[in-house]
N, C-alpha and C positions, 0 to 999 in steps of 0.2 A: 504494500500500500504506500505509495505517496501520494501526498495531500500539498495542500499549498503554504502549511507549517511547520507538518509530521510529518515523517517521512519512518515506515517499518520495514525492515532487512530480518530475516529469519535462517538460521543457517547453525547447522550442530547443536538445536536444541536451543539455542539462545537469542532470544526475540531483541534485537537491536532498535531503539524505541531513539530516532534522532530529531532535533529540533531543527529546522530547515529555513529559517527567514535569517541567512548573518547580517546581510546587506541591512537589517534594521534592529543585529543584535539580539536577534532572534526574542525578541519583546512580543508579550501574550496579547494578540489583538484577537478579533472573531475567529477567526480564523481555525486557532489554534484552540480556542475554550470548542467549537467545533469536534474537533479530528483529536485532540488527546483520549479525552474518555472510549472514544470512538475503538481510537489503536488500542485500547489495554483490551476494553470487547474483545477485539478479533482476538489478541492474546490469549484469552482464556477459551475462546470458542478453539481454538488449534490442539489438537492433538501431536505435534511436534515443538512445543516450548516447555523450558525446567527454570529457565531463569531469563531475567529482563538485565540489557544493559541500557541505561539511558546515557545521552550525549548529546553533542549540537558541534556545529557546524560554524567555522568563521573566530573571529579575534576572540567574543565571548560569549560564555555560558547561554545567560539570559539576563537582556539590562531590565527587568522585570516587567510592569504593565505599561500595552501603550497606552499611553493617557489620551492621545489622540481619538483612541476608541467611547475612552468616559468622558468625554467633555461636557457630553451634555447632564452629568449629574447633578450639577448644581446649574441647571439652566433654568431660566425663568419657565414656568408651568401654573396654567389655571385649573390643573388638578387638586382635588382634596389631599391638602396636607398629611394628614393619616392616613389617607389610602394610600398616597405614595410612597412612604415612609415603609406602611407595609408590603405592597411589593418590591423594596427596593432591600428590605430586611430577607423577603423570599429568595430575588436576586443573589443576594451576598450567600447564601446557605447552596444552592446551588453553584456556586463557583466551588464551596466548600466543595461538594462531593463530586466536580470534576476535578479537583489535583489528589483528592483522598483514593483516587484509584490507584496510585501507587502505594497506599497502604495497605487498599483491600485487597488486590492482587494477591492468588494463592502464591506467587513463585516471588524469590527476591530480587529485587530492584536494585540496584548496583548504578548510584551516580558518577559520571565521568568529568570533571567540571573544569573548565579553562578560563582565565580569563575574569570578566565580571557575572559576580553570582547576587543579582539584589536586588529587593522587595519581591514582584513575584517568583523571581527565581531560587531566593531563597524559601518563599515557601512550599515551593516545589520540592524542593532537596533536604528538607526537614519530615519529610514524609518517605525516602527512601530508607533500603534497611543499610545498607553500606555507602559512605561517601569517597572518593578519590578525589584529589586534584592537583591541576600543577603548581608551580613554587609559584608563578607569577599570579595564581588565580587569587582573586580578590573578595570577600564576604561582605555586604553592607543591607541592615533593617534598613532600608531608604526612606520607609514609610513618613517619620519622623521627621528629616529634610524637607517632606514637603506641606508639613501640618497637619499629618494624620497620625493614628495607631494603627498599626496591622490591623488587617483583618481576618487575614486570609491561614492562618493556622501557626503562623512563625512562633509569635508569645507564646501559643500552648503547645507546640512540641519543643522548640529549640530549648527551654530551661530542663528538658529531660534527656538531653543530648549534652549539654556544656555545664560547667558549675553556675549555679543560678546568676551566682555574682555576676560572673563574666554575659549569662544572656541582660541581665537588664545594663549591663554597661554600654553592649551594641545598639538595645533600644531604644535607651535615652539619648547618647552621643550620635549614632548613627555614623559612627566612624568605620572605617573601613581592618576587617580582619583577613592580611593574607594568609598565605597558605600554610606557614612553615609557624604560627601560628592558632591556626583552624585545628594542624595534626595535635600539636601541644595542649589545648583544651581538650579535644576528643571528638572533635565534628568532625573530620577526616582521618581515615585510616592509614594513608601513606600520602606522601606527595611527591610527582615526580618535576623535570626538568623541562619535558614536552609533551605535548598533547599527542602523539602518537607513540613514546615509551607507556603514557599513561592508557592510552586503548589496548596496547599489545600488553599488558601487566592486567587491563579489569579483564578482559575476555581471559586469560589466559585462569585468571580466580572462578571467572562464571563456567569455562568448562569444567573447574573441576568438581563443582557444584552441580552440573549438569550429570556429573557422572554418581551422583547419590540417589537414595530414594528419595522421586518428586512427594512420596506420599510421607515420608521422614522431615523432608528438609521443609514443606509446607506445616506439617505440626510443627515443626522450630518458631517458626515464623507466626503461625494462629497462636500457639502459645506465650511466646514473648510478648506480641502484643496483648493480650490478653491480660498479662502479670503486670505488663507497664498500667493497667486501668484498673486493676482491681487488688482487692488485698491478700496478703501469702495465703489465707486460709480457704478464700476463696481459689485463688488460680493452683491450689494443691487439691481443691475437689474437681478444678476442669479438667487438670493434666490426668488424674484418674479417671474420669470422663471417656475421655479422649483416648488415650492407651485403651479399655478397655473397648472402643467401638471402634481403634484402628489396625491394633497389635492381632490382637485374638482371633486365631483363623486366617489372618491377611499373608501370602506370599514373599511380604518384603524380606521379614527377618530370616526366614527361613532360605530365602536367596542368599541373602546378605552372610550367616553362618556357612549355608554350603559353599558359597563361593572361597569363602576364606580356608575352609577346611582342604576344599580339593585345589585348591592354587590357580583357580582359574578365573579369568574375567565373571564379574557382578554383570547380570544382564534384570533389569528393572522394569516394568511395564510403565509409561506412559500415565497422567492422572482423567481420567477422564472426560473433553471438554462441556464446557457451560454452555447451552443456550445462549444465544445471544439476546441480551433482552432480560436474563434470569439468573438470579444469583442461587446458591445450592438450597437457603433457607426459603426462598419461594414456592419451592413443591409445598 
């Protein structure tokens, strides 16, 4: 699939999920609030993806919303003030659960980041499960520069990703956090030197991630988030939950043992795709 923001590349199991507008710094206009939700669909509708790598295209990441797009939100209107208020509250919550599909996605998201990462690109990338980037890439809340607060999810994930300190230092200042930085608090897992040492280094993490149980490495993923929102006693009744409706009787482990016992290649079945249109709790 390419679109005129998105652009999806699919190859050894790993759904490359790239951002396509450099020439405008690949900044979130219709476009893209369009075709992102869109590509993670197809993603789960596929029976050949284990993991997503996300990336973009050009100098940087994403210089975050075009405003060019929201201009008109504080435009003159002889609409009722409460009504607009409230669809414009709908509006906002919707935007919500198009960047939260990199959360809800079964398979993990793996960002690749160059360059400039800020306002909505940061809260793009506060919703993936792994961040990468290079020495030069740059972190900035923007929101705050230009007389707003987030809205868009940064506040309530980023203070669960960095020492709280450090997220209200970037919210209030709205100063710029590079890379070498970003690794040092714990927003980025490595940082490389170029933006293609940094793709040949995340694919090289997503195949081998590809090469586990999709049905394993998704409980990691449903779990951990699950334990980020609720409390130990709670997420120690889900993970028994869970184990007993995925473990017991399921093919993996028993792949997973014999492979290891007889010394030969792990072969794993595929998870099986989603309707497009429906999530698994829908039935």
């Amino acid at each position: 699939m390419t679109g005129k923001a998105v652009k999806l590349e699919v190859a050894d199991q790993i759904a490359h999920v790239i951002l396509n507008r450099p020439d405008a710094f690949n900044s979130l206009n219709p476009d893209f609030w369009a075709e992102f939700p869109a590509v993670f669909e197809e993603i789960e509708a596929r029976d050949d993806v284990r993991v997503v790598v996300l990336s973009s295209t050009g100098k940087h990441f994403c210089a975050g919303l075009d405003l060019n797009s929201f201009k008109s939100i504080n435009a003159p209107s002889d609409q009722d003030e409460g009504r607009k208020r409230e669809a414009f509250r709908r509006h906002l919550l919707d935007l919500h659960e198009r960047l939260g599909v990199i959360e809800r996605c079964r398979y993990p998201v793996l960002a690749a980041i160059q360059g400039a990462c800020v306002g909505g690109g940061l809260d793009m990338t506060v919703c993936a499960d792994m961040r990468y980037c290079t020495r030069d890439a740059f972190f900035v809340v923007q929101e705050v520069n230009i007389g707003m607060a987030p809205d868009l999810g940064t506040l309530q994930r980023l203070p669960r990703l960095v020492p709280p300190g450090i997220a209200r230092e970037l919210a209030f200042t709205g100063r710029r956090m590079y890379g070498e930085e970003a690794r040092e608090v714990g927003y980025v897992n490595r940082v490389f030197e170029t933006q293609a040492e940094m793709l040949d280094a995340v694919m090289e993490i997503a195949r081998g991630i590809a090469a586990k149980s999709p049905l394993a490495v998704h409980g990691c993923k449903e779990l951990m988030n699950y334990a980020r929102d609720h409390s130990v006693a709670d997420s120690l009744n889900y993970v028994a939950v869970w184990t007993a409706a995925t473990l017991v009787g399921g093919k993996d482990l028993r792949e997973g043992v014999g492979a290891f016992r007889e010394k030969r290649d792990v072969v794993y079945e595929n998870l099986e795709p989603i309707q497009p249109g429906r999530r698994p709790h829908d039935d």
